[in-house]
VEXDREN-2710 file (C-alpha; in Angstrom, 1 decimal):
% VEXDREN-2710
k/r/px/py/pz
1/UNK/-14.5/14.4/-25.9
2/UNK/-12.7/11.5/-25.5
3/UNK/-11.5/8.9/-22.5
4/UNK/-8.6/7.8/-21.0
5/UNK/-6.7/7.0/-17.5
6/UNK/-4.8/9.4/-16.0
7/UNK/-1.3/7.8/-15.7
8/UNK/0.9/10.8/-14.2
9/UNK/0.7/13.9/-11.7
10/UNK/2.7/16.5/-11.6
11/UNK/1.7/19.4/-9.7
12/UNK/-1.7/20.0/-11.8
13/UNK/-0.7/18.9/-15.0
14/UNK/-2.1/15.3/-15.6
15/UNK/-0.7/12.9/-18.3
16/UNK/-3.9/11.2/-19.6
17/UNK/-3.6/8.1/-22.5
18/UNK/-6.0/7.5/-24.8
19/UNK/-5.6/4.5/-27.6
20/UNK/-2.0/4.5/-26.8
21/UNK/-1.5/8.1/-26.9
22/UNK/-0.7/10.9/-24.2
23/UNK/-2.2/14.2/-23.7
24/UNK/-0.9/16.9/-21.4
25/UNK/-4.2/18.1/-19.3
26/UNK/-5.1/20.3/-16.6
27/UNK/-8.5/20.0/-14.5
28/UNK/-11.5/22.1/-15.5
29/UNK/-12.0/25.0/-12.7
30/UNK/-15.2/23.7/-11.7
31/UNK/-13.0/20.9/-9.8
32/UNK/-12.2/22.8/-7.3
33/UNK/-15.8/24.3/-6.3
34/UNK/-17.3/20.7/-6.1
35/UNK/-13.9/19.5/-3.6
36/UNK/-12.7/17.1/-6.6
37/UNK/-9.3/16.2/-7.1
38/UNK/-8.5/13.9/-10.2
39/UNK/-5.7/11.4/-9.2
40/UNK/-3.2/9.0/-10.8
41/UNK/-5.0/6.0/-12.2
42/UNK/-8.9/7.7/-12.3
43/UNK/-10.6/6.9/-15.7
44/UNK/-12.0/10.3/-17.0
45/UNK/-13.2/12.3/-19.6
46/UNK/-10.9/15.6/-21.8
47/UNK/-11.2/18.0/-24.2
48/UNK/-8.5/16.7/-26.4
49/UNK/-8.4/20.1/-28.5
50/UNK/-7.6/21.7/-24.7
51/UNK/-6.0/19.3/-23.2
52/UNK/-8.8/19.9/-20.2
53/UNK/-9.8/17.4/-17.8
54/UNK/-13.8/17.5/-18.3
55/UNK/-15.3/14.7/-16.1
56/UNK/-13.9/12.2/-13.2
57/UNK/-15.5/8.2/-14.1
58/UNK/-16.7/6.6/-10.9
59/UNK/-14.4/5.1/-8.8
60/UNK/-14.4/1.3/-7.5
61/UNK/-11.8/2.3/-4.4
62/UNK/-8.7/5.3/-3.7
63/UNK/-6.3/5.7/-1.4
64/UNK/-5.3/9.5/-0.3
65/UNK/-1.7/8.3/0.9
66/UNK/-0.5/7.9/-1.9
67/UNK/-3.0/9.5/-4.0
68/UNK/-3.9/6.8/-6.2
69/UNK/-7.4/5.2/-7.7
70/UNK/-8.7/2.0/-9.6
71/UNK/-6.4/0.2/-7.9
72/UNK/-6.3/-3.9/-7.7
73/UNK/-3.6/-4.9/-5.5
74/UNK/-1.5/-2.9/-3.1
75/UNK/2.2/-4.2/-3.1
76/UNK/3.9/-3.1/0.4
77/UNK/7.4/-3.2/0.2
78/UNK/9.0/-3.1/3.3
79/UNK/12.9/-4.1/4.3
80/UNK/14.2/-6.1/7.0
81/UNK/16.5/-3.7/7.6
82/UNK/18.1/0.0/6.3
83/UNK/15.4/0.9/7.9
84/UNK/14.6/-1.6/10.5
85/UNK/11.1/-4.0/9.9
86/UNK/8.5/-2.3/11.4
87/UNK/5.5/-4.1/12.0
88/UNK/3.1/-1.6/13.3
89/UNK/3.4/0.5/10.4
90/UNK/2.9/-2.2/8.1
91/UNK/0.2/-3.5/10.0
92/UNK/-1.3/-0.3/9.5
93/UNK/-0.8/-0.4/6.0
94/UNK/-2.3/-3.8/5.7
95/UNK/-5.6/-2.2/7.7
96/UNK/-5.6/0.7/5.5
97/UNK/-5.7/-1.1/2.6
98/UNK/-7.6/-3.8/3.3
99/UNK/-10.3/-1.4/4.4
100/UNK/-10.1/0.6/0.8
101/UNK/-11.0/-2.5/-1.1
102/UNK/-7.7/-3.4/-2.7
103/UNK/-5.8/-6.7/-2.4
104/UNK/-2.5/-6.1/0.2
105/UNK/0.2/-8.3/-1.0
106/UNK/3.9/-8.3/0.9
107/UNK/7.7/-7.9/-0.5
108/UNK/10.5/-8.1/1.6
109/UNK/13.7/-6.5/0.6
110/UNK/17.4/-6.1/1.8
111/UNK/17.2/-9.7/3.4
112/UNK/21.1/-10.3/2.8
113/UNK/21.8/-7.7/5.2
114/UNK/20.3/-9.3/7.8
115/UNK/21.5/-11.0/10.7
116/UNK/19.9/-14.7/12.0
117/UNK/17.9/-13.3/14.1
118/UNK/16.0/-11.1/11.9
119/UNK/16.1/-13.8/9.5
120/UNK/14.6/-15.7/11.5
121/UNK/11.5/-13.2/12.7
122/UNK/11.2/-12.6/9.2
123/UNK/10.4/-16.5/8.6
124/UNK/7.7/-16.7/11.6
125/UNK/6.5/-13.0/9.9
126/UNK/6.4/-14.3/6.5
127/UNK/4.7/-18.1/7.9
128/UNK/1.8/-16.5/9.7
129/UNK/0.9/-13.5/6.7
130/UNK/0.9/-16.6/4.4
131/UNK/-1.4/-18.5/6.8
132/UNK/-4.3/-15.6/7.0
133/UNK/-4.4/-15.3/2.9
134/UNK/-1.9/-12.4/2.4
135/UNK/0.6/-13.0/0.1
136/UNK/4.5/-12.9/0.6
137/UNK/7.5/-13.1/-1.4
138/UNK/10.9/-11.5/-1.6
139/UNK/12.4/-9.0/-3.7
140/UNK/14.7/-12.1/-5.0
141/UNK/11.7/-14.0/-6.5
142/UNK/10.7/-11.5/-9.2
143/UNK/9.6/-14.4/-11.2
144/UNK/6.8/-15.5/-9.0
145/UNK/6.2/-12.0/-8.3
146/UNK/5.3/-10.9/-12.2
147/UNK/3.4/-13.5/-11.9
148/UNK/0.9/-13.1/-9.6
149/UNK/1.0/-9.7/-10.4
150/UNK/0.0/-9.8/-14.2
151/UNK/-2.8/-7.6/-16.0
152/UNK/-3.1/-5.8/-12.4
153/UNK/-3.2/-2.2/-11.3
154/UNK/-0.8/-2.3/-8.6
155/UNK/0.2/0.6/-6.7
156/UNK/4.0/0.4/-4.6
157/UNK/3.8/1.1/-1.1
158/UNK/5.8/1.0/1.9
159/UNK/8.2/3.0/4.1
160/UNK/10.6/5.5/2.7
161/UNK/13.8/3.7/2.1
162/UNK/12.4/0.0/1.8
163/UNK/13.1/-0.5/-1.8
164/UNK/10.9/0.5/-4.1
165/UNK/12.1/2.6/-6.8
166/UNK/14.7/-0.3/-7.1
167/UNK/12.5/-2.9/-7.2
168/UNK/11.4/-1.5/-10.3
169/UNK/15.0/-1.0/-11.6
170/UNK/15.3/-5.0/-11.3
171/UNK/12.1/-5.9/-13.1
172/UNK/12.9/-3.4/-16.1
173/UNK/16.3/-1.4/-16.0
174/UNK/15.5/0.6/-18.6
175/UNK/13.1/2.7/-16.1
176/UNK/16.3/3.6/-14.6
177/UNK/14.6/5.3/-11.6
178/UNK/15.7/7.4/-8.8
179/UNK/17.3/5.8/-5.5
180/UNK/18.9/7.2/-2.5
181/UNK/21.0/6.4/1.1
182/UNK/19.5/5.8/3.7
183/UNK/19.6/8.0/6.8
184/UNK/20.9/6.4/9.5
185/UNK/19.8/8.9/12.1
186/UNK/16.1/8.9/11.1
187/UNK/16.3/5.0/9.9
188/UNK/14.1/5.3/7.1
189/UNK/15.0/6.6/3.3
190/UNK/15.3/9.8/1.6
191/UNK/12.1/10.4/-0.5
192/UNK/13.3/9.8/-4.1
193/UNK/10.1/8.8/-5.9
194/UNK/8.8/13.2/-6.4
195/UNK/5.1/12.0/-8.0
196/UNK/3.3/9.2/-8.6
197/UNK/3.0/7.7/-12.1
198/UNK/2.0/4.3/-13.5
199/UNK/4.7/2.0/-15.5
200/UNK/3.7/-0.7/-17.8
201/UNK/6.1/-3.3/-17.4
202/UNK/5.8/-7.2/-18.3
203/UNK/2.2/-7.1/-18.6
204/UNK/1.5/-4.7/-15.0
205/UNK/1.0/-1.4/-14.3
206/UNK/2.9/-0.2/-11.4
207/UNK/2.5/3.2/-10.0
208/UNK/5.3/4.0/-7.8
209/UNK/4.3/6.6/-5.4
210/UNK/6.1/9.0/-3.1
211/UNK/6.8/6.7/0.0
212/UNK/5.7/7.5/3.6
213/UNK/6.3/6.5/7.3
214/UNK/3.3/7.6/8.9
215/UNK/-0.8/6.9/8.2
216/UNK/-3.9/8.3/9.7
217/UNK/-7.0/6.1/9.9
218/UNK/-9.0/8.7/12.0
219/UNK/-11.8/8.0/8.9
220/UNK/-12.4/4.3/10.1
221/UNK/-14.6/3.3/13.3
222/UNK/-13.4/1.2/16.2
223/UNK/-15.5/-1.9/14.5
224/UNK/-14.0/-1.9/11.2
225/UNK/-10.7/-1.3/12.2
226/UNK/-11.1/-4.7/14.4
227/UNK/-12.9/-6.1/11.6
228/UNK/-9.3/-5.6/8.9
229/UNK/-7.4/-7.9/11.3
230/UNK/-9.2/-10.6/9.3
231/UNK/-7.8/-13.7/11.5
232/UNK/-9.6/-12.4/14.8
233/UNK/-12.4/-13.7/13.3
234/UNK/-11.5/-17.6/13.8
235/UNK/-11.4/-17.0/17.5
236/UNK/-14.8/-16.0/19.1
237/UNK/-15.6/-14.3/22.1
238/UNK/-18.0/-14.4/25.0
239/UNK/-19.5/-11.1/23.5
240/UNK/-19.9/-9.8/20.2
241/UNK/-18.6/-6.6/20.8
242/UNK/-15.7/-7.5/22.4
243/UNK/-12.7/-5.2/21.8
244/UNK/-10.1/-8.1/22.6
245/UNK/-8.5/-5.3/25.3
246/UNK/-8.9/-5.8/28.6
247/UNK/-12.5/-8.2/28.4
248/UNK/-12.8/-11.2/29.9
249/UNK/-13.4/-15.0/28.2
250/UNK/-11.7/-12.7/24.8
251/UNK/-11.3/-15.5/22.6
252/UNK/-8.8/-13.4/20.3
253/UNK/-6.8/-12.9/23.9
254/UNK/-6.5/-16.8/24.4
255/UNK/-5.1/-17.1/21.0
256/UNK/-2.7/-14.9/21.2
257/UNK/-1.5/-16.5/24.9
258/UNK/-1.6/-19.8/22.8
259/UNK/0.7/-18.9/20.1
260/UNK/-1.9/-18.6/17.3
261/UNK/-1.9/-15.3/16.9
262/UNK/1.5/-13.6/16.4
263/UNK/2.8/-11.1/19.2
264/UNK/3.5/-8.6/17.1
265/UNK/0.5/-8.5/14.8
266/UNK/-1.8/-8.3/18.5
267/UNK/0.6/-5.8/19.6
268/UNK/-0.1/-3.8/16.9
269/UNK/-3.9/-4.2/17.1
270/UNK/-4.0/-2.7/20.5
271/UNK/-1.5/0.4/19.5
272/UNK/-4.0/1.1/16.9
273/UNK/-7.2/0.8/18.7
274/UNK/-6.0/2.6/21.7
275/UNK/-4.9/5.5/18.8
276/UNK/-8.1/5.7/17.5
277/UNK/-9.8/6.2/20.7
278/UNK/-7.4/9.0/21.8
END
């Protein structure tokens, strides 16, 4: 048997590469039994004679929308517009990955469409996710962006629509992936990306994934939920299990009154929470 890293998914045939070289598998039977499901980036073992998918390596962290594993930084794409910025969903996002172990880093696309007052909130957006350690460029500074990115797994996330099938395009033409309009009476993009695979471009392995506009973290607890809004933590409250709802001396609360913490970033905090409990 050999090993390699699954870099493609189509239906259940699984492109593995091994020493620079692809095999066509498909999962041994037993999969299914034991509730496994090999996914795009898992490290495993194959039958190379036929072209079977044997054994699934251990895992350091996987996300189940999009179905991806081994991954080292999560790069959310989201537009200011076509469709319209929506911070609750990437706020979720950010949560949702944060929780899974994987670095969230920001892109902002389409800014030239937008008008000063979007530019604007995009600015205080882009000054406060800089200030609590998440990192934040735009889809203009592809430069910086390699960068940072370099000799990481990074998997491509964000709402359908946002820009990230053409993202790649700029970085490496030669991909020449699929793009599409955006529907204006839904305000979020036609999928275009059909599976998920990984690219190798300029020294980082993107895998561009099937885009999404919804995310369920029913999985996490009311704590650790609280606990992937990593500033809370500077402002401390009278009690320790303060929910930064409807408590009194809430030091997250005063914050927010204050200006410290951004409006929209609380906002979505509380949708969240009051989600979960429902």
């Amino acid at each position: 048997m050999l090993e390699g890293k699954i870099i493609k998914n189509i239906s259940n045939c699984y492109t593995v590469i091994c020493k620079e070289k692809t095999y066509n598998c498909i999962p041994k039977g037993a999969f299914r039994n034991q509730k496994e499901t090999p996914l795009v980036g898992d490290y495993v073992k194959f039958d190379e004679k036929n072209n079977r998918i044997i054994e699934i390596l251990p895992r350091k962290n996987e996300l189940t929308r999009p179905k991806v594993a081994n991954i080292d930084i999560a790069l959310i794409v989201t537009s200011l517009v076509e469709p319209k910025l929506n911070t609750l969903l990437l706020d979720k996002e950010i949560s949702l990955i944060t929780l899974s172990n994987i670095k969230p880093v920001l892109c902002f696309t389409k800014l030239d469409l937008g008008n000063k007052e979007e530019i604007d909130n995009f600015k205080t957006i882009k000054k406060y996710y800089t200030k609590i350690g998440l990192p934040v460029f735009q889809n203009t500074e592809l430069k910086e962006l390699l960068k940072y990115l370099k000799n990481s797994v990074v998997v491509l996330t964000g709402q359908s629509g946002a820009g990230k099938s053409t993202l790649l395009n700029k970085i490496n033409p030669e991909l020449n992936l699929k793009t599409d309009e955006i529907s204006n009476a839904l305000n979020r993009g036609k999928h275009t990306t059909r599976h998920t695979e990984i690219y190798e471009v300029n020294d980082v392995f993107f895998c561009d994934t099937p885009g999404f506009s919804s995310l369920d973290l029913d999985n996490y607890s009311l704590e650790e939920l609280k606990a992937s809004f990593v500033e809370f933590a500077d402002f401390p409250c009278k009690y320790r299990d303060c929910m930064h709802l409807k408590e009194t001396n809430c030091g997250v609360k005063k914050a927010k009154e204050e200006g410290k913490i951004l409006n929209s970033r609380y906002e979505s905090y509380q949708k969240m929470i009051l989600e979960r409990r429902k």
